[in-house]
C-alpha positions as CSV (number, residue, x, y, z in Angstrom):
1,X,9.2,-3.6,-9.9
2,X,13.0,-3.4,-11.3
3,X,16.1,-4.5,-9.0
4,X,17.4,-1.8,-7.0
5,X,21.2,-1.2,-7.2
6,X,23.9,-1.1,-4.6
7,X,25.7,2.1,-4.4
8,X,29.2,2.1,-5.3
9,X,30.4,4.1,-2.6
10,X,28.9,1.7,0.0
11,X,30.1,-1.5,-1.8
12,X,33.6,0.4,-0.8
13,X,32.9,1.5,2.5
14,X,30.7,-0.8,4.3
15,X,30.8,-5.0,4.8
16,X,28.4,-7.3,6.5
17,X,29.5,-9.6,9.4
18,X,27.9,-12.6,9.7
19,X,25.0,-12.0,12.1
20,X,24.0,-9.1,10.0
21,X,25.6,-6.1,11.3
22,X,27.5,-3.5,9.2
23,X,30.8,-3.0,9.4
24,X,32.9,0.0,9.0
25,X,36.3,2.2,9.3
26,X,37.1,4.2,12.1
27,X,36.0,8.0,11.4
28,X,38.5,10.9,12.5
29,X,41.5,9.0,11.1
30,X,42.6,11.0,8.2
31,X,44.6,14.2,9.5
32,X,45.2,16.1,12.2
33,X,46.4,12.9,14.1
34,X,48.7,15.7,16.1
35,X,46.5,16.9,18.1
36,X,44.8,13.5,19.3
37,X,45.9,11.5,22.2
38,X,47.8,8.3,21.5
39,X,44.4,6.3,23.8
40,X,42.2,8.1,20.4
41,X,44.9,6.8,17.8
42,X,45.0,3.2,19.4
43,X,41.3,2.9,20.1
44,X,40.4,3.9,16.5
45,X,42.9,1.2,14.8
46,X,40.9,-1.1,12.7
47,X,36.7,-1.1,12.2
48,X,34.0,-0.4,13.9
49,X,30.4,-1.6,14.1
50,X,27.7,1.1,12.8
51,X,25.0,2.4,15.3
52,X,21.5,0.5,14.8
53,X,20.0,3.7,13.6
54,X,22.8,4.0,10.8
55,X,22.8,0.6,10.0
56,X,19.3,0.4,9.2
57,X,19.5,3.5,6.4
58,X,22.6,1.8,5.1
59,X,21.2,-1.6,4.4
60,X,18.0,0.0,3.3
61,X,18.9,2.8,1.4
62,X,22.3,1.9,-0.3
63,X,22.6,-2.0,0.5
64,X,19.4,-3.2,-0.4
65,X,20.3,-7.0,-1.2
66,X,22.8,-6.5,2.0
């Protein structure tokens, strides 16, 4: 059976820490920033750490060798 490939757009958007878990950027942080309160601004600095049920179709599906 051929190597499956990482997709490029996950290579971009998602990293691994170290026990496994897949890191990500905050969502809701591209416009619109107006309207939201300044605890939503602060609280979304930075990354996040996926759901289990996401991370497991993102390591599956488009991290494979993750």
């Amino acid at each position: 059976m051929p190597k499956l490939k990482t997709k490029s757009g996950a290579k971009k958007r998602f990293s691994l820490t170290a026990t496994g878990k897949v890191r990500a950027n905050q969502a809701n942080k591209r416009h619109g920033m107006i309207k939201r309160t300044q605890k939503q601004i602060r609280n979304q600095r930075g990354t996040t750490i996926l759901a289990e049920a996401d991370m497991k179709v993102v390591k599956k599906i488009f991290m494979p060798y993750a």
